[in-house]
BATORPA-58209 format. One record per residue (C-alpha): residue in one letter; x, y, z. Coordinates in steps of 0.25 Angstrom, whole numbers, padded with zeros to 4 digits, always signed. Example, Ala and Ser with C-alpha at 12.3 -4.5 7.8 and 13.67 -1.06 7.14 Angstrom:
% residues 2
a+0049-0018+0031s+0055-0004+0029
% end
This chain:
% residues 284
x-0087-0233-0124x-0090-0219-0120x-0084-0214-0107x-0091-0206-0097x-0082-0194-0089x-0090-0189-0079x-0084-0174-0070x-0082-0182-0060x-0070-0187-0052x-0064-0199-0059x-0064-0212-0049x-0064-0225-0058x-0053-0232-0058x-0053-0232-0073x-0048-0216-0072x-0038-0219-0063x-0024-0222-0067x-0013-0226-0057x+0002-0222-0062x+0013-0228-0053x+0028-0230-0055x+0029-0215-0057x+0044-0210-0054x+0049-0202-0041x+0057-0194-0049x+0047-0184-0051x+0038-0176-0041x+0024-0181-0038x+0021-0167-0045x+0029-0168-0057x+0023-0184-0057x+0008-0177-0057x+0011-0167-0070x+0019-0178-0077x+0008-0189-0076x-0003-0178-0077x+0005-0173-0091x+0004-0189-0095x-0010-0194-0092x-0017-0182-0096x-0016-0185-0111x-0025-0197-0109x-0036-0188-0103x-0040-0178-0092x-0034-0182-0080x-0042-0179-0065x-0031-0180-0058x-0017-0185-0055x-0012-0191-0042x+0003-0193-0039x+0008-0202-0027x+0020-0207-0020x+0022-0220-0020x+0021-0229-0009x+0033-0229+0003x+0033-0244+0000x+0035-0243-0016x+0045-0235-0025x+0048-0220-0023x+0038-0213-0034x+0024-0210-0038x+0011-0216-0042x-0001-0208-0050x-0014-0210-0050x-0022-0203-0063x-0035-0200-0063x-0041-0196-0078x-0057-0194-0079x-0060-0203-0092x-0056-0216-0090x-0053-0218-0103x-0042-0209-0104x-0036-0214-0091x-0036-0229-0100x-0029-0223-0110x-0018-0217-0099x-0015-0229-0094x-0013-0237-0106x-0003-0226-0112x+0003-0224-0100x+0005-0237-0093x+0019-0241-0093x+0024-0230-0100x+0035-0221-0095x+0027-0208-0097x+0034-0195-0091x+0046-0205-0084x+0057-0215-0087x+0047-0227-0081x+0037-0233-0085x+0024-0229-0077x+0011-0240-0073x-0002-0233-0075x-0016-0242-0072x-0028-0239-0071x-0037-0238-0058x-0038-0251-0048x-0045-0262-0052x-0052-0262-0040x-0066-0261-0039x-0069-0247-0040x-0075-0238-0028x-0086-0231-0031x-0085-0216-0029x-0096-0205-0029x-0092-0196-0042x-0086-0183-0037x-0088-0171-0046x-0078-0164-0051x-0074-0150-0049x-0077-0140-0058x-0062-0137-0062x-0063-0154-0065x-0076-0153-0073x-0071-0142-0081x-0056-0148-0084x-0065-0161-0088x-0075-0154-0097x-0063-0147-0104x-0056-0159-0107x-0068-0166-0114x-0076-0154-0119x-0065-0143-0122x-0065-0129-0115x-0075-0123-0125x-0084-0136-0124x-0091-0131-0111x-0095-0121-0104x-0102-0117-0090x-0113-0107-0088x-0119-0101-0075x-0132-0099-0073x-0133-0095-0060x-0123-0091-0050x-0130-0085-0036x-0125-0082-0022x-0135-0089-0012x-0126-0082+0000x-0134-0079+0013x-0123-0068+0019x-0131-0063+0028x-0128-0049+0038x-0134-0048+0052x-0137-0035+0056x-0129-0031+0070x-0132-0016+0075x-0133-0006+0060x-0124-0017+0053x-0126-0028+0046x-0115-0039+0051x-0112-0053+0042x-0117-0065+0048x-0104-0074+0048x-0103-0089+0044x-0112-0088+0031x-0109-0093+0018x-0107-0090+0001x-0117-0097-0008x-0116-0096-0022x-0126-0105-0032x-0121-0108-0046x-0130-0114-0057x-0122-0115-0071x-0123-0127-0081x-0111-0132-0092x-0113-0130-0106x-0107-0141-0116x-0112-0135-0127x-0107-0147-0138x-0115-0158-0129x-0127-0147-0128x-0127-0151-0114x-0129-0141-0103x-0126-0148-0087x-0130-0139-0074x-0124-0137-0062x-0125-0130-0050x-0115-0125-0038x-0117-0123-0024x-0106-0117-0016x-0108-0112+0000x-0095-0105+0005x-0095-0099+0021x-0092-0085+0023x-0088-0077+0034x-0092-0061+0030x-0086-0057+0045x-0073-0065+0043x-0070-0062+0029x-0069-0050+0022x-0074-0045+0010x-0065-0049+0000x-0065-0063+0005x-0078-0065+0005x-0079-0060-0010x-0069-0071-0012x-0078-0081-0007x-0090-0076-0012x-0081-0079-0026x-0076-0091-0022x-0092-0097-0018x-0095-0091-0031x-0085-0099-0041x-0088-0113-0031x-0104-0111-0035x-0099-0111-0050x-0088-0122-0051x-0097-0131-0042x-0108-0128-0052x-0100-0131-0063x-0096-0146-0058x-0112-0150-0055x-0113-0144-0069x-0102-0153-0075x-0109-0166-0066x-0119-0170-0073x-0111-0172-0087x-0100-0183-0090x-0093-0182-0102x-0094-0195-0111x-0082-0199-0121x-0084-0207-0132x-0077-0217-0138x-0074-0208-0150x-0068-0198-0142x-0079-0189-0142x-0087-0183-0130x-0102-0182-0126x-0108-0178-0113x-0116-0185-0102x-0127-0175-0095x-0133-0181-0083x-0139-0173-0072x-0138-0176-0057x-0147-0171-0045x-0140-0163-0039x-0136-0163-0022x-0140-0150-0017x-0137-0145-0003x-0151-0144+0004x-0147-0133+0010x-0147-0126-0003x-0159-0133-0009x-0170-0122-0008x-0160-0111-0012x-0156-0118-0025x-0169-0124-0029x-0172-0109-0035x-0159-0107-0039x-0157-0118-0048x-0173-0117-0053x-0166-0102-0057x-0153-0109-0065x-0162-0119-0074x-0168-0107-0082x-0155-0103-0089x-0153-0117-0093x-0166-0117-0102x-0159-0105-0111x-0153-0114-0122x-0167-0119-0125x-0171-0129-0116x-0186-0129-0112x-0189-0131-0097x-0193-0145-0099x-0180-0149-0108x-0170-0144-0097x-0177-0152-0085x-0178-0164-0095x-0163-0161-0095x-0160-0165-0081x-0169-0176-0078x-0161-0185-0088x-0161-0198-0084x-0153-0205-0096x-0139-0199-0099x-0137-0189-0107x-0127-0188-0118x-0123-0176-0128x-0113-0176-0138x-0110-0164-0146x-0117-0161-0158x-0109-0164-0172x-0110-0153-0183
% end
């Protein structure tokens, strides 16, 4: 059966591995790299959690392991289950609770996550991004006192970023766009400061750009070993407050998109899809 990796945070229980009867020997820190170093030949790892155990119970630690396919996280717990690993114990490693799970909304993944999971499965050279449009929607505006113009205080850095990821093997192409709105002081903060912030607004439009891009797609693994791709667009939430000002600016980002070929018609037929979309790369 083909499993389904979203970039998203990983919540199912099936992904969750829980490792107790760590030794107290070692720092929680030197725990972290050594169970980090173990795990993570099973798969990519989200993260890894280490904890003191209980006051009640023996000195030492507990892990709980966090992988994004829970295939891999299957595989960990069957190697590694009662095996002595990087101690001279044996270690117990299981799988999420039993319990019936708790259904949590999906949280996105960062853009630094997204792009760690896309090199994973689709190598470095196996995708790229490209901006199509990065603007500054800033309203800095100066009031004019006497012959000089004064900076209104309490305003704010806008920046807009349209860019789309490119997996060129799947033929795929997913949109995204970034909103960031950073507060500025021009009286309080001097030039240097507010070029820093004006750099700092600027990257936040891209990376947050770069994770609604990496939204709409899940990468799917065959049984075989072998990768395809889910595309599925979503409506996105917009803030009402920027709703006029992006309706032009977004009408402006869909023009470069039609480029490699597409007719008008093709790429709005692209993100009205209503079945799920699957690419695999084409064979020679």
């Amino acid at each position: 059966m083909a499993e389904l990796v979203p970039f998203a945070v990983p919540t199912e229980r099936d992904k969750t591995l829980l490792v107790w009867e760590l030794s107290s020997g070692p720092t929680a820190e030197a725990l972290h790299h050594s169970l980090f170093t173990a795990f993570s030949q099973f798969g990519l790892l989200y993260s890894v959690r280490v904890f003191p155990n209980a006051a009640v119970a023996q000195p030492g630690f507990y892990a709980v392991i966090k992988f994004y396919s829970a295939r891999a996280a299957h595989r960990a717990q069957k190697a590694c289950d009662r095996k002595q690993l990087f101690q001279t114990s044996p270690v117990k490693v299981h799988l999420g609770t039993r319990h019936k799970a708790v259904q949590y909304q999906a949280l996105p993944l960062n853009s630094s996550q997204c792009q760690e999971l896309a090199n994973y499965y689709f190598g470095f050279n196996g995708w790229s991004k490209r901006i199509i449009k990065l603007q500054e929607l800033s309203d800095l505006e100066e009031k004019e006192n006497g012959d000089t113009m004064v900076p209104l205080p309490k305003q704010s850095l806008k920046f807009f970023c349209a860019l789309e990821v490119v997996l060129p093997s799947y033929d795929c192409r997913s949109p995204g766009i970034g909103l960031v709105e950073e507060p500025v002081n021009k009286m309080e903060e001097g030039p240097l400061s507010f070029l820093m912030k004006r750099k700092t607004a600027q990257k936040l439009a891209i990376q947050k750009a770069l994770s609604n891009a990496f939204q709409k797609l899940s990468i799917v693994v065959l049984e075989s070993g072998k990768i395809a791709v889910e595309y599925r667009p979503s409506e996105e939430i917009v803030d009402v407050r920027w709703e006029e000002e992006l309706h032009g600016l977004i009408q402006v980002t869909c023009s470069p998109w039609k480029q490699y070929g597409q007719e008008e018609n093709e790429y709005l037929s692209d993100f009205s899809l209503e079945e799920e979309e699957f690419r695999l790369p084409e064979l020679d």
